[in-house]
C-alpha positions as a Markdown table, in Angstrom:
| # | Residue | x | y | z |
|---|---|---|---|---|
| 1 | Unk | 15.4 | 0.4 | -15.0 |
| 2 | Unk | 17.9 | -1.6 | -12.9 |
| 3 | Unk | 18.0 | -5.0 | -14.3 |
| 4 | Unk | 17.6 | -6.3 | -11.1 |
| 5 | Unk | 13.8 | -4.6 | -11.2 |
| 6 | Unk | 13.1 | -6.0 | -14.7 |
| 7 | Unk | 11.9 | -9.7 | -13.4 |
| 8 | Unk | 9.4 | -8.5 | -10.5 |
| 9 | Unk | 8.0 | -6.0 | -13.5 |
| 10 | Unk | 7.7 | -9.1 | -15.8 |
| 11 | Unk | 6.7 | -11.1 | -12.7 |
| 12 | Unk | 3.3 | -8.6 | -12.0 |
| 13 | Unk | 2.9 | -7.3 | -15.4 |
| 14 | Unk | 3.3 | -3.8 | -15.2 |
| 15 | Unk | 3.0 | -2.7 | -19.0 |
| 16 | Unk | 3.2 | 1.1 | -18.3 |
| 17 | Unk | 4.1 | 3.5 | -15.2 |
| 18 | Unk | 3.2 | 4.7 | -12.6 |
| 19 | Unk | 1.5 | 1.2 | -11.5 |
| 20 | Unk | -0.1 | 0.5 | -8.3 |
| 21 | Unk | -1.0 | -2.9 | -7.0 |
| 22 | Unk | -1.5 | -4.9 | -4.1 |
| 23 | Unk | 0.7 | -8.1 | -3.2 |
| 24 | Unk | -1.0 | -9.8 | -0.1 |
| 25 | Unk | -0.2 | -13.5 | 0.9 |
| 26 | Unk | -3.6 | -14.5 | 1.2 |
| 27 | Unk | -4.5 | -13.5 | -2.3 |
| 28 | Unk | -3.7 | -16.1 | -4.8 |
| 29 | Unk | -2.3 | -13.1 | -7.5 |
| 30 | Unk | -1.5 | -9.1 | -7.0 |
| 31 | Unk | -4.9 | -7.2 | -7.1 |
| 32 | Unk | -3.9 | -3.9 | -9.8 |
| 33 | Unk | -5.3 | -0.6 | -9.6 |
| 34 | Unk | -7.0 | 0.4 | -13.1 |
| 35 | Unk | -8.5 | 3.8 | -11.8 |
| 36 | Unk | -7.0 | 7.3 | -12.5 |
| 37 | Unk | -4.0 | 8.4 | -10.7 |
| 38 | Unk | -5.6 | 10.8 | -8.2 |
| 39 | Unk | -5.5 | 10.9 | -4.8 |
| 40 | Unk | -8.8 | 9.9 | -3.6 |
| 41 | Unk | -8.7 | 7.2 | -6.2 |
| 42 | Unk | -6.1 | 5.8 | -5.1 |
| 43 | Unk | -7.0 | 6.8 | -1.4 |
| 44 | Unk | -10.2 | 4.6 | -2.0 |
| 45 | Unk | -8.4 | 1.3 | -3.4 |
| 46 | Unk | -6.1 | 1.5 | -0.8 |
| 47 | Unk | -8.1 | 2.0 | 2.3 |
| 48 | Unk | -9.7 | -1.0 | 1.5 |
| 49 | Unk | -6.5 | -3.4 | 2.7 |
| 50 | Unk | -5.5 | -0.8 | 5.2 |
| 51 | Unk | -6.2 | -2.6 | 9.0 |
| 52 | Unk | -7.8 | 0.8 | 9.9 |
| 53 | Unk | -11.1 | 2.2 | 7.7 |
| 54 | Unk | -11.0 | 5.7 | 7.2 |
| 55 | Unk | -14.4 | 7.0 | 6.4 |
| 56 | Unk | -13.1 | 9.6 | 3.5 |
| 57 | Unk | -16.7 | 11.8 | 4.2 |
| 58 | Unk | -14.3 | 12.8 | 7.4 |
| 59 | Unk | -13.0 | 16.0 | 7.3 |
| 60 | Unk | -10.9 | 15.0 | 10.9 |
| 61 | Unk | -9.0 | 12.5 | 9.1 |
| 62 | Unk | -5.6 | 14.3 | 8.1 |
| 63 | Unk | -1.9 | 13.0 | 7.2 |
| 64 | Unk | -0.7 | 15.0 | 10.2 |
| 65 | Unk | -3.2 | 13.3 | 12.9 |
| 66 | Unk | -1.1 | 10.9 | 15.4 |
| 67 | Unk | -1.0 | 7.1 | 13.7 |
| 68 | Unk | -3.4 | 4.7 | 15.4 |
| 69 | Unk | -1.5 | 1.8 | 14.6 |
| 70 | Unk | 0.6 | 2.1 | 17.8 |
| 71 | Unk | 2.2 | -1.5 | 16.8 |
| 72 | Unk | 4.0 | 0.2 | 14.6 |
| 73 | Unk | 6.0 | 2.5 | 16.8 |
| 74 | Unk | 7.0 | 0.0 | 19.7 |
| 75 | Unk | 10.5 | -0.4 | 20.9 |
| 76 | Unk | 11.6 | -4.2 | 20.3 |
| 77 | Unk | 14.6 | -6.1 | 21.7 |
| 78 | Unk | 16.3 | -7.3 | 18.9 |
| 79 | Unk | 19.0 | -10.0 | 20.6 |
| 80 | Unk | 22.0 | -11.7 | 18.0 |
| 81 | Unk | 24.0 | -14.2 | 19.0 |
């Protein structure tokens, strides 16, 4: 591991790998994820910070459906000085 990596490990306490947690600002520490490394494990941790619920009973829901979160494809005018 870079040494540049080894203080934000130290920082959130990651004692072995993979690791998955959660920083948020609102949340006074990082929320860790203590379940088994499997997709709809992770899939259910995860969904509940995304900004859109995904009801995993859904068989619609795929990876390759269109993003609702248009926000995150619009143009912006980036002007420098």
């Amino acid at each position: 591991m870079p040494e540049s990596e080894s203080s934000i490990v130290k920082n959130f306490k990651v004692k072995k790998y993979p690791h998955l947690l959660i920083v948020r600002k609102v949340d006074d520490k990082p929320n860790h994820y203590k379940g088994k490394m499997e997709f709809q494990d992770m899939f259910a941790f995860l969904n509940i910070y995304s900004e859109t619920w995904v009801d995993p009973s859904e068989e619609k829901a795929s990876i390759s459906d269109k993003p609702t979160k248009d926000w995150l494809y619009e143009v912006l005018l980036i002007l420098y000085s």
